[in-house]
N, CA, C and O atoms as a GROMACS GRO file, in nm:
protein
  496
    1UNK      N    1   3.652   4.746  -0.175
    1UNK     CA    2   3.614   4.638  -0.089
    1UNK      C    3   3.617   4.506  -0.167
    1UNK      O    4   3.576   4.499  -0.283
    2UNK      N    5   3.669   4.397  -0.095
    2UNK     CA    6   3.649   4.261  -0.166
    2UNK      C    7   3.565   4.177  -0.085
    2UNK      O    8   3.601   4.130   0.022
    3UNK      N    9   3.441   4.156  -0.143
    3UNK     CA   10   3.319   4.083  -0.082
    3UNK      C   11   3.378   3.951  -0.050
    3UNK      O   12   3.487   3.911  -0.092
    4UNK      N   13   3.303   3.890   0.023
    4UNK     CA   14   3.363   3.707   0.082
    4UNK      C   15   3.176   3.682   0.036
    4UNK      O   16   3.083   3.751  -0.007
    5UNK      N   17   3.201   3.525   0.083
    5UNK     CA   18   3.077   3.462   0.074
    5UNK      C   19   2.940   3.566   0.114
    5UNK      O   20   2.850   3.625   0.054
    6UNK      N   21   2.981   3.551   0.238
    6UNK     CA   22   2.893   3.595   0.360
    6UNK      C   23   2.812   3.686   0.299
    6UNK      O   24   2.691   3.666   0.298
    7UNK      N   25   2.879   3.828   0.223
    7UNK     CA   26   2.846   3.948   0.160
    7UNK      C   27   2.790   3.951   0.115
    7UNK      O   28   2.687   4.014   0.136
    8UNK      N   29   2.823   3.857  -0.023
    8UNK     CA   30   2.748   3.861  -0.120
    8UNK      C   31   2.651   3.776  -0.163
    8UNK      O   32   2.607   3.780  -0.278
    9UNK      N   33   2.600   3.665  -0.046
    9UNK     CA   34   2.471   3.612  -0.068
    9UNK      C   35   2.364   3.715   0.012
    9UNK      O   36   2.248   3.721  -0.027
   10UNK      N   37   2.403   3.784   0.110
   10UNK     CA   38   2.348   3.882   0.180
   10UNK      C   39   2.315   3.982   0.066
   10UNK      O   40   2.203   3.985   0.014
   11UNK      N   41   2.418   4.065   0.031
   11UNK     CA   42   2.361   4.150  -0.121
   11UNK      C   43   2.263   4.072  -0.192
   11UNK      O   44   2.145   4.097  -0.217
   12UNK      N   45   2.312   4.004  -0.211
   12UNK     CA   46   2.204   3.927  -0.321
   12UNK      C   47   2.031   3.887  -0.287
   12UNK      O   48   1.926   3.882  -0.352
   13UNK      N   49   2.061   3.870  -0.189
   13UNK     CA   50   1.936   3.827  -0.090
   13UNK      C   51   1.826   3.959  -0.124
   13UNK      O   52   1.715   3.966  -0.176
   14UNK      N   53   1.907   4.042  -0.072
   14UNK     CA   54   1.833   4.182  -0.030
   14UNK      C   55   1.809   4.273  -0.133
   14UNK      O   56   1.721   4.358  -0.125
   15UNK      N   57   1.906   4.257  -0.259
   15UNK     CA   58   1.901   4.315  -0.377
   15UNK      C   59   1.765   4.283  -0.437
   15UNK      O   60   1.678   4.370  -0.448
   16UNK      N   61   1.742   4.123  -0.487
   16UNK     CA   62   1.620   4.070  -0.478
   16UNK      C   63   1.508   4.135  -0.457
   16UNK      O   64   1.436   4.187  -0.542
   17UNK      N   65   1.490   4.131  -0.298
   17UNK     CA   66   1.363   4.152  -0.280
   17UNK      C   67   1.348   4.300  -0.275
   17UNK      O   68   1.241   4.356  -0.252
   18UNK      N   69   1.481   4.370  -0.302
   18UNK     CA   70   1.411   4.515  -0.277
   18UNK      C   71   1.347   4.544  -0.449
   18UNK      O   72   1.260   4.627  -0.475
   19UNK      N   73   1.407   4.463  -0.538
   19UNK     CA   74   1.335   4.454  -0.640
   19UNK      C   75   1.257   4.416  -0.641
   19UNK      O   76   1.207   4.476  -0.736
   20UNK      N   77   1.164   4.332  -0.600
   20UNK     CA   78   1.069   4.253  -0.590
   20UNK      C   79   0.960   4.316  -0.542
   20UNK      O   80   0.841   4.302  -0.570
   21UNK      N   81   1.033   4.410  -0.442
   21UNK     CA   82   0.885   4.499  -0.353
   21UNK      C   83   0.855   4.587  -0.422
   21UNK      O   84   0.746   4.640  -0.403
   22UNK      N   85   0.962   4.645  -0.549
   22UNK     CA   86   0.928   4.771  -0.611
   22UNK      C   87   0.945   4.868  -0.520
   22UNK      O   88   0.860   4.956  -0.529
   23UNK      N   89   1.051   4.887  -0.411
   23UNK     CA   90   1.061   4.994  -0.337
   23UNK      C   91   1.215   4.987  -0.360
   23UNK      O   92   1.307   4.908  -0.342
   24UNK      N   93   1.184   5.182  -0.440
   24UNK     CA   94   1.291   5.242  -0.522
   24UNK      C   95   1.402   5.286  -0.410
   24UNK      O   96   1.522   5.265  -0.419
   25UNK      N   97   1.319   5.367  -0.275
   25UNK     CA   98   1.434   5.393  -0.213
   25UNK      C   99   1.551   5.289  -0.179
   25UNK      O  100   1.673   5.290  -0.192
   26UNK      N  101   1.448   5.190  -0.125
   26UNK     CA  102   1.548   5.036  -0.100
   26UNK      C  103   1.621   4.972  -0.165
   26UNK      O  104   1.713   4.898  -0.128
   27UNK      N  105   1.573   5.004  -0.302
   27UNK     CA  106   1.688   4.940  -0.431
   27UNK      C  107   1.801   5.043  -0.443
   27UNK      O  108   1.907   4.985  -0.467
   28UNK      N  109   1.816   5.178  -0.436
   28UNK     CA  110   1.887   5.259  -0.442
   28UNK      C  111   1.973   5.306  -0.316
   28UNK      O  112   2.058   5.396  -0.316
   29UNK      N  113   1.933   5.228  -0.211
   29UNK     CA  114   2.036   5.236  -0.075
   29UNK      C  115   2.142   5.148  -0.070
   29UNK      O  116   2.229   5.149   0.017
   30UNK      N  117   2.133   5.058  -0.184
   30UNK     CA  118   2.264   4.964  -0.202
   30UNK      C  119   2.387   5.060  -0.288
   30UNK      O  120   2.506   5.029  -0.296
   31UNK      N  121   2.340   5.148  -0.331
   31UNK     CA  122   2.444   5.238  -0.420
   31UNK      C  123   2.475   5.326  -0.349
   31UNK      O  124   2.398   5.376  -0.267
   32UNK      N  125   2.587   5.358  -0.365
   32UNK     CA  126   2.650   5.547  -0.296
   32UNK      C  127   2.606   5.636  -0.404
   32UNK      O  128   2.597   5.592  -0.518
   33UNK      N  129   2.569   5.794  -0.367
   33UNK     CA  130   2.540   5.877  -0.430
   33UNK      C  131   2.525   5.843  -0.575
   33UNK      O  132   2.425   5.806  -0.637
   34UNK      N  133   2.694   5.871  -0.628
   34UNK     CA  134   2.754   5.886  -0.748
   34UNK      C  135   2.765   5.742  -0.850
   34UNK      O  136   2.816   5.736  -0.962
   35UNK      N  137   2.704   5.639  -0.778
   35UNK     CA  138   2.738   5.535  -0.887
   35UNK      C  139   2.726   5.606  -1.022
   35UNK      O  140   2.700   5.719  -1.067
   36UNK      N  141   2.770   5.433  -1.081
   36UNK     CA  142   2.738   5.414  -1.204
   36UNK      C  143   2.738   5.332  -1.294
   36UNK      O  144   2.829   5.257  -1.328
   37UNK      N  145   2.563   5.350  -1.369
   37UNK     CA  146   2.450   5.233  -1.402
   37UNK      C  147   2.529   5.174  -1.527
   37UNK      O  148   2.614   5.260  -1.548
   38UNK      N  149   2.542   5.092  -1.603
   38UNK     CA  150   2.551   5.060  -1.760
   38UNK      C  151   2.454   4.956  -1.790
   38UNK      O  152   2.448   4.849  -1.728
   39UNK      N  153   2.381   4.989  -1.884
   39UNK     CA  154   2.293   4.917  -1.923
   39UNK      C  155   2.230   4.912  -2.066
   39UNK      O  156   2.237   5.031  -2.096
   40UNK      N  157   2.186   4.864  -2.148
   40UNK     CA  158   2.153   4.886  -2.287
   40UNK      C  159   2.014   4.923  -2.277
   40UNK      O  160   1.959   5.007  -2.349
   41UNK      N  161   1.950   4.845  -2.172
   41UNK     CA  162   1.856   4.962  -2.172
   41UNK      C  163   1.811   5.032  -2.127
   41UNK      O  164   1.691   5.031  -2.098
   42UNK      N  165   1.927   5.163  -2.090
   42UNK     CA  166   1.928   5.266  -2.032
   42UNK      C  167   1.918   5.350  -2.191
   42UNK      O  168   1.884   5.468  -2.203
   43UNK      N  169   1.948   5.276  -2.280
   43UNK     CA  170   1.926   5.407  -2.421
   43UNK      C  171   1.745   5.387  -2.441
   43UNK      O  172   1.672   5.486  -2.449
   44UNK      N  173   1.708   5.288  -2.446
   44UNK     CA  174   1.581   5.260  -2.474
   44UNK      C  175   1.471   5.303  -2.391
   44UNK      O  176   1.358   5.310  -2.439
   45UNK      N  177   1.493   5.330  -2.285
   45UNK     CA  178   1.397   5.385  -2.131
   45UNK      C  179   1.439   5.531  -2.119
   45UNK      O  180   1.359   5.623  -2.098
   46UNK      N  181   1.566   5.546  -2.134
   46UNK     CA  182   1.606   5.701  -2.097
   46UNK      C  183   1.640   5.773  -2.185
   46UNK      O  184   1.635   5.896  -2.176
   47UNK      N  185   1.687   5.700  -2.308
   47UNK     CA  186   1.707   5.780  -2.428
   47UNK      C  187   1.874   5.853  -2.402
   47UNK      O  188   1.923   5.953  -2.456
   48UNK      N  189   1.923   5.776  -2.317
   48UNK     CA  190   2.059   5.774  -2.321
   48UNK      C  191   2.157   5.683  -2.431
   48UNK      O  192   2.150   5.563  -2.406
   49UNK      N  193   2.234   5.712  -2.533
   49UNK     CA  194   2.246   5.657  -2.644
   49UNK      C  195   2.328   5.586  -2.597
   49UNK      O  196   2.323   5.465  -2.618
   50UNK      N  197   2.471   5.667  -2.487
   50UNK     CA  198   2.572   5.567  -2.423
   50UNK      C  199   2.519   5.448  -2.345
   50UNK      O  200   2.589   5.346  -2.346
   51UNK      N  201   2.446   5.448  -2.302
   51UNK     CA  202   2.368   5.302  -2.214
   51UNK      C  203   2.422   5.322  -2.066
   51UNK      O  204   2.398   5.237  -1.981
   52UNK      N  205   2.506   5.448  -2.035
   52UNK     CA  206   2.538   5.498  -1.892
   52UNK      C  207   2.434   5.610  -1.805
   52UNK      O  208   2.375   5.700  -1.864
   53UNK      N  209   2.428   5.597  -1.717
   53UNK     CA  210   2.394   5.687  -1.616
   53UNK      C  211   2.463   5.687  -1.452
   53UNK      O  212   2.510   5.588  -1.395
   54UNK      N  213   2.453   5.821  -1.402
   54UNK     CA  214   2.531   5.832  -1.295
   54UNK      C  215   2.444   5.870  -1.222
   54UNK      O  216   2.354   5.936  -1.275
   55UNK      N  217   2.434   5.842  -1.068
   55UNK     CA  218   2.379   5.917  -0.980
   55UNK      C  219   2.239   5.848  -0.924
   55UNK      O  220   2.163   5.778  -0.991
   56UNK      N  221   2.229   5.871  -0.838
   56UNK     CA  222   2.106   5.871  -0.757
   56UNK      C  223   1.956   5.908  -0.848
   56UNK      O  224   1.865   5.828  -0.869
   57UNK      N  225   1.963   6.035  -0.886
   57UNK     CA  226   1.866   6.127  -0.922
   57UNK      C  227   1.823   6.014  -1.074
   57UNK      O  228   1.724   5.945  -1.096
   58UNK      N  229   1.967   6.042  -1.164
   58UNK     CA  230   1.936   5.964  -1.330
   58UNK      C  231   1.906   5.844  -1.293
   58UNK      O  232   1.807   5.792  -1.344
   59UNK      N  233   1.968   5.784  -1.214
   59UNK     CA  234   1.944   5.631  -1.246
   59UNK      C  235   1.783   5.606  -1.176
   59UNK      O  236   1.687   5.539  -1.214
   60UNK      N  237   1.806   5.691  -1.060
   60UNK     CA  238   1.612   5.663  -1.018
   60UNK      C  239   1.510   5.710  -1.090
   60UNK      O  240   1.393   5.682  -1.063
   61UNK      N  241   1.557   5.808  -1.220
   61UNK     CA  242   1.428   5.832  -1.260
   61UNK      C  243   1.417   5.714  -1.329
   61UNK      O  244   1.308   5.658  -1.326
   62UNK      N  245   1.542   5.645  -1.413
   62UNK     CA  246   1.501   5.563  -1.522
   62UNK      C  247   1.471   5.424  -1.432
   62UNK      O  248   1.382   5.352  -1.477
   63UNK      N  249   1.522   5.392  -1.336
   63UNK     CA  250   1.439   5.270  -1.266
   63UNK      C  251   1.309   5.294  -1.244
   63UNK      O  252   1.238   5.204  -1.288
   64UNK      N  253   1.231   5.414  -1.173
   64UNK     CA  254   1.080   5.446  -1.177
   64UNK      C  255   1.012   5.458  -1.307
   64UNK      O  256   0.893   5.435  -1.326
   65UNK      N  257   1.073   5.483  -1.369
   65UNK     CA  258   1.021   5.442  -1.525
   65UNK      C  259   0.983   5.296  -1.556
   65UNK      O  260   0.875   5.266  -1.607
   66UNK      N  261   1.087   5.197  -1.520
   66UNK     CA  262   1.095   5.083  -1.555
   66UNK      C  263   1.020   5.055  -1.454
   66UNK      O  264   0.943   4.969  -1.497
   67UNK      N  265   0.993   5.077  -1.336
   67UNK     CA  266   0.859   5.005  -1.249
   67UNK      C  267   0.770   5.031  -1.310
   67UNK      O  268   0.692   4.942  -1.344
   68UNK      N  269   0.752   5.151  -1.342
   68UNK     CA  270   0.623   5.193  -1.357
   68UNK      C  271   0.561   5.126  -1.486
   68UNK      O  272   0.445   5.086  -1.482
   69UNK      N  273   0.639   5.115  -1.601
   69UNK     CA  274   0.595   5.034  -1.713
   69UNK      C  275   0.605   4.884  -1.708
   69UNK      O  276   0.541   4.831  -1.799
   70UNK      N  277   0.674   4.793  -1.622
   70UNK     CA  278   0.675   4.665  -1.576
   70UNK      C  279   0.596   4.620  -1.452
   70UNK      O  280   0.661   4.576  -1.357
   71UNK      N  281   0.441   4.628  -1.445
   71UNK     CA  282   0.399   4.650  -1.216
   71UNK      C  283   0.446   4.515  -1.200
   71UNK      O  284   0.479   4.497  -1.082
   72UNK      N  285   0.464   4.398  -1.282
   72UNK     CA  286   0.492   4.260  -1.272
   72UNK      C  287   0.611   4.244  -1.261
   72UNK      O  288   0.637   4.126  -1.282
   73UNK      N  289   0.719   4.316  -1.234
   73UNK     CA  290   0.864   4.319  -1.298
   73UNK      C  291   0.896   4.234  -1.143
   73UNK      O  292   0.875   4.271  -1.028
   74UNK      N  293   0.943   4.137  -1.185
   74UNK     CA  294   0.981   4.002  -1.077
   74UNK      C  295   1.096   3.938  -1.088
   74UNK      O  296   1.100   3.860  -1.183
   75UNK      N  297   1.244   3.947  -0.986
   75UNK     CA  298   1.347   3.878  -1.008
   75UNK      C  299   1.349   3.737  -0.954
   75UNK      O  300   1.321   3.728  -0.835
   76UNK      N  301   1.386   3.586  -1.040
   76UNK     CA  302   1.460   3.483  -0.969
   76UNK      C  303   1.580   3.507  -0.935
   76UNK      O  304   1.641   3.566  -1.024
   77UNK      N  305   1.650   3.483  -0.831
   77UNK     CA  306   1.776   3.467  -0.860
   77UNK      C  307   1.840   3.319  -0.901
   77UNK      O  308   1.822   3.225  -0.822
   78UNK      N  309   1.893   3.304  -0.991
   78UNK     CA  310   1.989   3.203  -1.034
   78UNK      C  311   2.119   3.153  -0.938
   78UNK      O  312   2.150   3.055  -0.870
   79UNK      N  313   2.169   3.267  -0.972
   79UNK     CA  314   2.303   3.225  -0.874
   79UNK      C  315   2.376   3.352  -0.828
   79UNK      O  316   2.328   3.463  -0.850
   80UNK      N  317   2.552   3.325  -0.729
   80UNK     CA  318   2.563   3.454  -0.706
   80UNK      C  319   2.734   3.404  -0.764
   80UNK      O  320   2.785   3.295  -0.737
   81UNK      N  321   2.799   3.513  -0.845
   81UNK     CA  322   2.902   3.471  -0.867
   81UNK      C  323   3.057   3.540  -0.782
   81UNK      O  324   3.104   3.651  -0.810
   82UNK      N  325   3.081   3.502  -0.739
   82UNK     CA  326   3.158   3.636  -0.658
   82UNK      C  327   3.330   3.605  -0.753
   82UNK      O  328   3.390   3.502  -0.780
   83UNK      N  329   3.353   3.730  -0.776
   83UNK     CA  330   3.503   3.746  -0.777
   83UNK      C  331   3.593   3.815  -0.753
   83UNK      O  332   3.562   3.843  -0.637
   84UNK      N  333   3.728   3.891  -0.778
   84UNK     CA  334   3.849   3.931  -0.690
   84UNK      C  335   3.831   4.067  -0.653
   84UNK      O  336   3.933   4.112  -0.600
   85UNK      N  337   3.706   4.177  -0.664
   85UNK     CA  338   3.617   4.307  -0.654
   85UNK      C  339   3.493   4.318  -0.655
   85UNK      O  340   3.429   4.423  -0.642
   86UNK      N  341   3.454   4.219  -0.670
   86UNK     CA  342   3.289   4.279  -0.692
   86UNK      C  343   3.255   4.084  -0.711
   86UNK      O  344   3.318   3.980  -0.692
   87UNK      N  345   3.093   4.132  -0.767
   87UNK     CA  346   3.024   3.968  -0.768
   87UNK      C  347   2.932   4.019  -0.877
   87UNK      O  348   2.937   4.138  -0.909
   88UNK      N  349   2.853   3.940  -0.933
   88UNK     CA  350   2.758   3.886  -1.012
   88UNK      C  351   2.627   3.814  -0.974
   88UNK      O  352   2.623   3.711  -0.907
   89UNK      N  353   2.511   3.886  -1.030
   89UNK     CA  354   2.434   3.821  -0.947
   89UNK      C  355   2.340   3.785  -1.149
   89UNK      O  356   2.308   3.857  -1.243
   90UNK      N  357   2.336   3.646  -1.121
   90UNK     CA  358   2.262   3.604  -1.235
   90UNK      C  359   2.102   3.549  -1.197
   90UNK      O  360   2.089   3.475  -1.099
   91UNK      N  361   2.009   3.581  -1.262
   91UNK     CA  362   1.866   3.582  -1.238
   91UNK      C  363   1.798   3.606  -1.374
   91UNK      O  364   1.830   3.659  -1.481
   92UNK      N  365   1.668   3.531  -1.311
   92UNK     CA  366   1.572   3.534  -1.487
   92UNK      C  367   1.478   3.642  -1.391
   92UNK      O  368   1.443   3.638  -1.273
   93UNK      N  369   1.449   3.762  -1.528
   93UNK     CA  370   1.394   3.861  -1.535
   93UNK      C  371   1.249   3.822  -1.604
   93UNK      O  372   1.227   3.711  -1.652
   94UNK      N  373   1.151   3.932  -1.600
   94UNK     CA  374   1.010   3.940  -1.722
   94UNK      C  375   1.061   3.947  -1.850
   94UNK      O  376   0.972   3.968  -1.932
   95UNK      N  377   1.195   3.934  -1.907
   95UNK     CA  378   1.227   3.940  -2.000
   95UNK      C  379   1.326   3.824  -2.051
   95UNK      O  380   1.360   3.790  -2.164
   96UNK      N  381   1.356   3.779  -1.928
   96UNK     CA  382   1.454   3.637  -1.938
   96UNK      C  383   1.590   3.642  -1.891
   96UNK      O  384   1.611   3.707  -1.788
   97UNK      N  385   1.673   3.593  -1.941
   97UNK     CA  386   1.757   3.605  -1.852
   97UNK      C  387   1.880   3.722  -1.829
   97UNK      O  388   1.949   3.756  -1.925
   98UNK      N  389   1.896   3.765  -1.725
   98UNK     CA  390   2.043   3.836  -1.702
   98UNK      C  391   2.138   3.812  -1.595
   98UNK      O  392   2.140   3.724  -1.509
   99UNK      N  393   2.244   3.944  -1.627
   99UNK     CA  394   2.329   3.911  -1.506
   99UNK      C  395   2.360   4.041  -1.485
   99UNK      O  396   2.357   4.117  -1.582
  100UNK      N  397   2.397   4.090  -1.358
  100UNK     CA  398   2.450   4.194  -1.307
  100UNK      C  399   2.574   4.211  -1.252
  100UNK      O  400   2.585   4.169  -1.137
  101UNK      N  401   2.688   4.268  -1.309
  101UNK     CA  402   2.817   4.253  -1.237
  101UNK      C  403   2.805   4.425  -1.145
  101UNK      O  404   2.749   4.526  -1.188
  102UNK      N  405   2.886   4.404  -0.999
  102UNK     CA  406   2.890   4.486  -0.927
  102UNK      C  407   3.025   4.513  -0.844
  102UNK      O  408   3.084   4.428  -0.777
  103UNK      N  409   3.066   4.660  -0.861
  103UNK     CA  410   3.184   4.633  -0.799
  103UNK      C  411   3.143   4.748  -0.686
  103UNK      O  412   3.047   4.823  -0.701
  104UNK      N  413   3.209   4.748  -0.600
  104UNK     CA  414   3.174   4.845  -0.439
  104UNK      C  415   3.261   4.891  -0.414
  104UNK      O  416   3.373   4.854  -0.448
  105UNK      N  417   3.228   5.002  -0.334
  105UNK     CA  418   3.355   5.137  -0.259
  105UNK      C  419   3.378   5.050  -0.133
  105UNK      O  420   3.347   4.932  -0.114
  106UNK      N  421   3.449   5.153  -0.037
  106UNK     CA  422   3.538   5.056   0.059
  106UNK      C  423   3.382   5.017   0.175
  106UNK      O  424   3.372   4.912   0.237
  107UNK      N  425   3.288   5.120   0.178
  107UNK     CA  426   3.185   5.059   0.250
  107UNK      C  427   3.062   5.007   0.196
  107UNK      O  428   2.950   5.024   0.242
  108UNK      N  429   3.099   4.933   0.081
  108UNK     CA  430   2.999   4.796   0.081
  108UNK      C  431   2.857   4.825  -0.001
  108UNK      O  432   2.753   4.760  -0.009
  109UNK      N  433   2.908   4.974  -0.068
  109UNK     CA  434   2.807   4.983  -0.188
  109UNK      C  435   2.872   5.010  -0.295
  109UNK      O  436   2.987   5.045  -0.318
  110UNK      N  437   2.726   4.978  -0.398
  110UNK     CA  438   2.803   4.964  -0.580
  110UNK      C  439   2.812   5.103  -0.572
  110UNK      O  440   2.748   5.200  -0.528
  111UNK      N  441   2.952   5.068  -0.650
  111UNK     CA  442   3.014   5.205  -0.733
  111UNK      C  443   2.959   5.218  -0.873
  111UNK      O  444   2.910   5.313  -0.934
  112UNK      N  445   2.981   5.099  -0.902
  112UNK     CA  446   2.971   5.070  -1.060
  112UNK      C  447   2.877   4.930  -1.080
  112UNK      O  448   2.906   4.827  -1.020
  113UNK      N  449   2.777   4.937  -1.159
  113UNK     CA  450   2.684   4.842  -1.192
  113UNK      C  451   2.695   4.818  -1.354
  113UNK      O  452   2.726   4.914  -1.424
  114UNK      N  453   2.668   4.681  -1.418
  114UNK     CA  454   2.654   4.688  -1.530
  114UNK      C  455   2.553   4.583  -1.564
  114UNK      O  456   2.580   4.473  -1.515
  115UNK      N  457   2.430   4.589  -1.644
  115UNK     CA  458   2.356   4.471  -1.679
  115UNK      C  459   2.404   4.436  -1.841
  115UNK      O  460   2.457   4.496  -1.934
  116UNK      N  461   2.352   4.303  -1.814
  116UNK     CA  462   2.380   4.212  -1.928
  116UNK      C  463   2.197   4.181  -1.963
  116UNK      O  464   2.108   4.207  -1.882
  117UNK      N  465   2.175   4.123  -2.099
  117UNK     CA  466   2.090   4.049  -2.105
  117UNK      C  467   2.059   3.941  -2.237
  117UNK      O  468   2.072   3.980  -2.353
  118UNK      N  469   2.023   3.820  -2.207
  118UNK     CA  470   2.045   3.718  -2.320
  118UNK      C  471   1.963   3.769  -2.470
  118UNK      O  472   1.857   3.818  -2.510
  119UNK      N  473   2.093   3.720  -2.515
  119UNK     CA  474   2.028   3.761  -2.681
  119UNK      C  475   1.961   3.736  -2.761
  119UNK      O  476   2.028   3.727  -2.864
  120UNK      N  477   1.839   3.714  -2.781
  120UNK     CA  478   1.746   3.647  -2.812
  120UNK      C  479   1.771   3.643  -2.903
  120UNK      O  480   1.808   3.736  -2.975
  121UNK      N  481   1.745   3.443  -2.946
  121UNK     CA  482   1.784   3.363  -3.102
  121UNK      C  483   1.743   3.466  -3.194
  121UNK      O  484   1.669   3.564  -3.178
  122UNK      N  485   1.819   3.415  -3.308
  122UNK     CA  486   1.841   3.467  -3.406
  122UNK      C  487   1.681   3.410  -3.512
  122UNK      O  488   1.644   3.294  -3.535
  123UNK      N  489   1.630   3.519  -3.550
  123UNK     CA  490   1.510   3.544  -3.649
  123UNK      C  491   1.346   3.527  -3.520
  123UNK      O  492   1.236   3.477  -3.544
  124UNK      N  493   1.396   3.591  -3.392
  124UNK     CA  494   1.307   3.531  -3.333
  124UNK      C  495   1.241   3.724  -3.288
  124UNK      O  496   1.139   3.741  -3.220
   0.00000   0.00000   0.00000
């Protein structure tokens, strides 16, 4: 699928607050079954060394993890970046800033997710 405007301020919108409410099912109804997560800290929460996880089941345990150890865990969104498969959604986290690139199957959920997050200065 190739998102237009419309889409992906809508994703973005809703991505948000389903983070925001801390309701896992709702954050995880934007994905099909089989996605898949990349994240760095998916080694640090899940003890996955690759920083990947697949699925419904892995990736929700390690997001209920991360609620459960963040109850404050609160997204801004920044901006939404869309490009020629997927979009980007950039936002300051409890940890500062990231970005999320997302690409989707033909009906309009992530296949593939990947987080980014800023690198905090050097000697800090």
């Amino acid at each position: 699928m190739k998102p237009d405007a419309d889409f992906a301020r809508h994703f973005a919108q809703e991505w948000v607050a389903a983070w925001n409410a801390h309701d896992l099912p709702r954050i995880l109804s934007h994905y099909r079954e089989d996605f898949e997560m990349h994240s760095p800290l998916i080694a640090q929460l899940a003890g996955e060394p690759s920083g990947c996880l697949r699925g419904h089941g892995a990736v929700g345990a390690y997001w209920a993890r991360a609620l459960e150890l963040l109850p404050e865990l609160r997204f801004e969104l920044v901006d939404v970046l869309l490009g020629a498969d997927g979009l980007v959604l950039y936002y300051r986290s409890p940890k500062g800033w990231a970005a999320e690139s997302f690409v989707f199957d033909d009906q309009g959920r992530v296949a593939q997710a990947r987080a980014h997050y800023a690198v905090p200065p050097a000697g800090a």
